[in-house]
N, C-alpha and C positions, 0 to 999 in steps of 0.2 A: 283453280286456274291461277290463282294471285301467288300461290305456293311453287306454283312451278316456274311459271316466269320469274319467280325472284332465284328458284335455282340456276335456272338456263341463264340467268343475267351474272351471277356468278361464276358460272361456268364462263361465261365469254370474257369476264373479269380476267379470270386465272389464265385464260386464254391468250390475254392481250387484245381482245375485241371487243375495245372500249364504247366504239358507240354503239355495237348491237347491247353491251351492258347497259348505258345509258339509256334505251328505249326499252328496254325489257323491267329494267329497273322500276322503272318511271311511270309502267303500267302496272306493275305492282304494286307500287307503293300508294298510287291512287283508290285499287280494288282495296287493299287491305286499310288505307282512309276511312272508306265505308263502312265497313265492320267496326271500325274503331269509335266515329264518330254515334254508329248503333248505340255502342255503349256506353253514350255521353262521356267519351274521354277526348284528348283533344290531340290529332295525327302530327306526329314530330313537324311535318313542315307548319303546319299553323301554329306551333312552339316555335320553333326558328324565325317564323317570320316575324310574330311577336316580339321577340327578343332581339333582335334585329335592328326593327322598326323604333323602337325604345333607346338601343345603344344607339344609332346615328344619329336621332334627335337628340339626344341625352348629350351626345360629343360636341354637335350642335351648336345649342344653346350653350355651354361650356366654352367652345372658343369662340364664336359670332356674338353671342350675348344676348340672341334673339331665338327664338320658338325655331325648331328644325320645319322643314318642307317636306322628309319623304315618309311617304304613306306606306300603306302594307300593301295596299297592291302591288307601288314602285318594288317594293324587296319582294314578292313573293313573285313577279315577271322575272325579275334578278336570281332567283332562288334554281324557278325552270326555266332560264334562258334556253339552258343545254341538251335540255330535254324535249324543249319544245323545237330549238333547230333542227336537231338530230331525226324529232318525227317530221317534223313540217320541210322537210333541207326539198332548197331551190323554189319552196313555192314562192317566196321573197327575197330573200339573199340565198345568192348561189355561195356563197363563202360563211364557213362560220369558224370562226378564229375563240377555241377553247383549249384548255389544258384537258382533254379527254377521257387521260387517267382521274384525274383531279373530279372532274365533273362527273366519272361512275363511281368511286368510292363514294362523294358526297351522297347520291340516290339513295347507290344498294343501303349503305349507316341508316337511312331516313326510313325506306324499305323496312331494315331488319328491326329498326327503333319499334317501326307500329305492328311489324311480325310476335316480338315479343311482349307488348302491349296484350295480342289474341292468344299468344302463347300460357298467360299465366292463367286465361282462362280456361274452368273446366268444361266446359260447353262447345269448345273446337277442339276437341281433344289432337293439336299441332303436332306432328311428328320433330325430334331435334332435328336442326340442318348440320352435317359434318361440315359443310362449308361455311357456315357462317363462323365456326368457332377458326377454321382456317383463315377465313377474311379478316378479322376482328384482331388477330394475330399479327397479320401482316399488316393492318392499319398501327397496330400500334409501333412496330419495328419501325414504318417508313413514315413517322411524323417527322416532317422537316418544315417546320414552319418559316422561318424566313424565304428559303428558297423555292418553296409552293407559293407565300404571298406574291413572289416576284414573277412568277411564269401564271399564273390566275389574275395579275393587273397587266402584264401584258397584251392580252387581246383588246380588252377594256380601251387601254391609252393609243393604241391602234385605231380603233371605231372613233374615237375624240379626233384624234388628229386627224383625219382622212377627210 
């Protein structure tokens, strides 16, 4: 199931049908968590959150001069904002102000991180995805890092000011 949803999530990728890729994604990458954590290894988002959680603190105490405040829960609600709007849209905010694209590429990466985690194992004998070597391709073509930081603190500085 976690194999297909991560294709179908790509598919809607390639599609432009970013938030069915973001909910497709994000249940993926949850199911194949499980597997992952099976095998006492540790699911790309609990790596990212970690790392995360360390670099803001870490920035932190660097320019405050004091112990940082946010936890890994704080970054890992931050992590699935996108995800969780996109499943949950309207049960709370009817509006969810994201960079969409931004918010499925991050998933499916995190998705394909703990796919090929089960991949190297012999015991799920994984079929290659054609698509991911296509996604992976096109992640790397469209890093644009200043101008993705600027449209992903957008919504952010929206929610502050409102």
């Amino acid at each position: 199931m976690a194999v297909e949803q991560l294709e179908d999530a790509l598919k809607a990728y390639f599609a432009n049908r970013y938030h069915s890729a973001i909910v497709l994604a994000g249940a993926s990458e949850q199911l194949l968590a499980g597997y992952v954590l099976k095998h006492k290894m540790e699911p790309s988002w609990s790596q990212m959150r970690g790392a995360i959680t360390k670099i803001a603190n870490g920035l932190h105490q660097q320019v405050a001069g004091k112990p940082g405040m946010t936890t890994e829960k704080n970054i890992g609600d931050l992590l699935n904002r996108a995800y969780n709007h996109s499943k949950h849209a309207g049960t709370k905010d009817h509006i969810v102000l994201m960079n969409p694209k931004f918010e499925a590429r991050e998933l499916i990466d995190r998705c394909i991180s703990n796919y090929d985690m089960l991949f190297a194992r012999t015991d799920y004998r994984l079929q290659d995805i054609p698509l991911i070597q296509n996604f992976m391709h096109e992640s790397i073509n469209e890093v644009q890092f200043e101008d993705e930081a600027t449209d992903i603190l957008k919504p952010l500085a929206s929610e502050g000011g409102a």
